[in-house]
C-alpha positions in Angstrom: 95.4 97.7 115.3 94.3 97.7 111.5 96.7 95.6 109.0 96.5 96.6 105.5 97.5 94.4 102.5 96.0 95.7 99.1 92.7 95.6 101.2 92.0 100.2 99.9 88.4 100.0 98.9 87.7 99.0 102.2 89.9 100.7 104.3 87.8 104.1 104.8 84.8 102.2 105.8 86.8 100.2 108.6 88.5 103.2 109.7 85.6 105.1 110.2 83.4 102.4 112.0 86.8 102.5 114.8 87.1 106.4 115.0 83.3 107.2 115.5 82.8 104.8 118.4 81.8 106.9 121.3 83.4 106.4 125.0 87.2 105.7 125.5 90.0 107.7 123.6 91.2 106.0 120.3 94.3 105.5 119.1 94.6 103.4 115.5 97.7 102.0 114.6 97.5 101.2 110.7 100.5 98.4 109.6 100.6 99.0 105.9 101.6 95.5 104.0 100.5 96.6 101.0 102.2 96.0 97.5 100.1 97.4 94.8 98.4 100.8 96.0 99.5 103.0 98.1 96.6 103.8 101.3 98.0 107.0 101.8 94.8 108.1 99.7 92.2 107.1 102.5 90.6 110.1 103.9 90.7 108.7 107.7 94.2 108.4 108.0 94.8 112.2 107.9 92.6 111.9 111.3 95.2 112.6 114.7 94.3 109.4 116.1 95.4 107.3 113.1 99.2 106.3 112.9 101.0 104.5 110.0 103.6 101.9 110.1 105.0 100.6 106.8 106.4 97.0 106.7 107.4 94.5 104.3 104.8 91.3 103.3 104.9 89.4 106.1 101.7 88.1 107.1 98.8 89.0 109.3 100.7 88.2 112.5 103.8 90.3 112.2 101.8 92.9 111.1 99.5 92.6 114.4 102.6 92.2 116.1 104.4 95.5 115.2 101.1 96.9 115.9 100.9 96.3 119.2 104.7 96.9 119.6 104.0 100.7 118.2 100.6 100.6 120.4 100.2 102.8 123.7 96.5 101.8 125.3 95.9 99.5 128.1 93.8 97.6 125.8 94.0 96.0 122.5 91.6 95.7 119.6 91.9 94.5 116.9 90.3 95.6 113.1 90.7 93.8 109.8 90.7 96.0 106.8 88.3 94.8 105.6 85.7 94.6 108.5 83.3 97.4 110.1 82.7 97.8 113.5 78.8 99.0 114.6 78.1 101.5 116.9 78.6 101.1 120.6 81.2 97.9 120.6 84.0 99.3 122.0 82.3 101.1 124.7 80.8 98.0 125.7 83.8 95.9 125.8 85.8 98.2 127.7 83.3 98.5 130.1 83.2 94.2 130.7 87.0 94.0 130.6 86.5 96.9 133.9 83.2 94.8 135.4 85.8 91.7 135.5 89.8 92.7 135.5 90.8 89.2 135.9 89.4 88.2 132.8 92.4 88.7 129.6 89.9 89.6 126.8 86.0 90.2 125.3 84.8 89.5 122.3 81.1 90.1 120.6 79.3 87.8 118.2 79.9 89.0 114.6 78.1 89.0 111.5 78.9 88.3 107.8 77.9 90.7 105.2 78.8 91.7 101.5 78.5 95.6 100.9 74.8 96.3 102.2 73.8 92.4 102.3 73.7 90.7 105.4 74.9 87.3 104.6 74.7 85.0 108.0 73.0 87.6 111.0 75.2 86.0 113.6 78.2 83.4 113.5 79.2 82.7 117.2 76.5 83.0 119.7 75.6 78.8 118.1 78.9 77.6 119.2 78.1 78.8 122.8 74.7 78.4 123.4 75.8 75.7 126.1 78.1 77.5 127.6 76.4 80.9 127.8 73.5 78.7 129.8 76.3 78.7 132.6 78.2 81.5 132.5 75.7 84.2 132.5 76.7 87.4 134.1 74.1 90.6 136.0 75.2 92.5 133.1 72.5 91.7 130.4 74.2 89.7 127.5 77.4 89.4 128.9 78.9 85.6 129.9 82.0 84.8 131.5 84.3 81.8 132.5 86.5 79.8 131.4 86.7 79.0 127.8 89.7 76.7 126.7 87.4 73.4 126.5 85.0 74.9 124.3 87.8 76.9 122.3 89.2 73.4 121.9 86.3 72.4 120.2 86.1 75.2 117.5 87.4 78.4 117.0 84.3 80.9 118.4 86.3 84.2 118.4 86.7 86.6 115.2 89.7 88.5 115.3 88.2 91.9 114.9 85.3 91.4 117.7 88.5 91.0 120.3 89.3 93.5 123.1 92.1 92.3 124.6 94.3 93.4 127.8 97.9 94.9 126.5 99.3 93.1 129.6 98.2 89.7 128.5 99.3 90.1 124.8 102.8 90.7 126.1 103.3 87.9 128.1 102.2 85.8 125.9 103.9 87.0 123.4 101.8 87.7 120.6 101.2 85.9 117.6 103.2 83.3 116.2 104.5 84.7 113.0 105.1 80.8 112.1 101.1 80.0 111.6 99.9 80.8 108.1 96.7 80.7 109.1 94.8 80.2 112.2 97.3 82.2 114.1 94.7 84.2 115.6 93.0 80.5 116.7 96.5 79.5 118.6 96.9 82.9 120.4 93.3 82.7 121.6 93.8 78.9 123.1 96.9 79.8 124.8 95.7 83.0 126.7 92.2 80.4 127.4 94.5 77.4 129.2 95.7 81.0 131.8 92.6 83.5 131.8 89.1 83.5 132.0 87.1 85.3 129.1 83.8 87.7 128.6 81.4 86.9 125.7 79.4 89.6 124.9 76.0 88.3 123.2 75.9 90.9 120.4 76.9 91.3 117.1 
């Protein structure tokens, strides 16, 4: 689930890095927010697997939410407009969420970069060194537990390195299209008090 809001110059780059990831069939569902140009111009979204939603400005999370209304996989990933996926993630993550079904979602450490600049190499795998000591798994890299106290400590997750099941995004209901911000934050902390959750120690 890709939203867009006047986020073009970026879009063809974050397409791409979703539609060449080898290993599970792809769907992309593209909510278009945006108010100044038109992304209709972006070469990926002529691709099959891409479909486009229009809606008005409404935020990230009604956008995410239509998204995965309009969605038709048994799992749920999400992509920021603006953000590139490297080769191999999705594969991976699929492949935890199947090594442990009772967990509710996997997520990879990210990086930070501007253009071709890495800016910080890795932004999560700090916040749970602790925990990962704990938690570790027989698949290399992979941890897995229960997160909520940790989550409650700081927000670990970046919304674009999430796989998440479709079943557990429905009952809980989504994101709260109330939260300005941190909405991704809340939905992660509510699905932690239920679920258990896979950490995948790659960016």
């Amino acid at each position: 689930i890709v939203p867009v809001h006047n986020c073009i110059d970026y879009l063809e780059q974050a397409l791409r890095s979703v539609l060449d990831q080898d290993g599970p069939l792809i769907e992309v569902v593209v909510i278009d927010s945006s108010t100044r140009e038109s992304c209709e111009r972006v070469p990926a979204l002529q691709d099959a697997r891409v479909r486009r939603y229009s809606q008005e400005p409404r935020g990230v999370s009604a956008a995410r939410n239509l998204g995965i209304q309009k969605a038709r996989g048994e799992y749920i990933a999400f992509q920021d407009a603006d953000d590139e996926w490297l080769p191999g993630k999705l594969e991976l993550q699929v492949h935890a969420l199947k090594k442990f079904p009772e967990a509710a979602l996997v997520f990879t450490d990210t990086m930070m970069f501007s253009d071709t600049t890495v800016m910080q190499p890795s932004m999560n795998r700090h916040m749970l060194k602790d925990w990962c000591q704990s938690h570790g798994s027989d698949l290399p890299g992979c941890y897995y537990g229960p997160l909520y106290p940790q989550l409650l400590t700081r927000d670990c997750m970046n919304t674009s390195a999430v796989v998440a099941r479709r079943s557990v995004l429905d009952l809980q209901g989504g994101f709260d299209e109330n939260f300005k911000v941190e909405e991704d934050y809340d939905l992660w902390l509510r699905i932690a008090k239920e679920y258990t959750m896979i950490f995948i120690d790659r960016v």
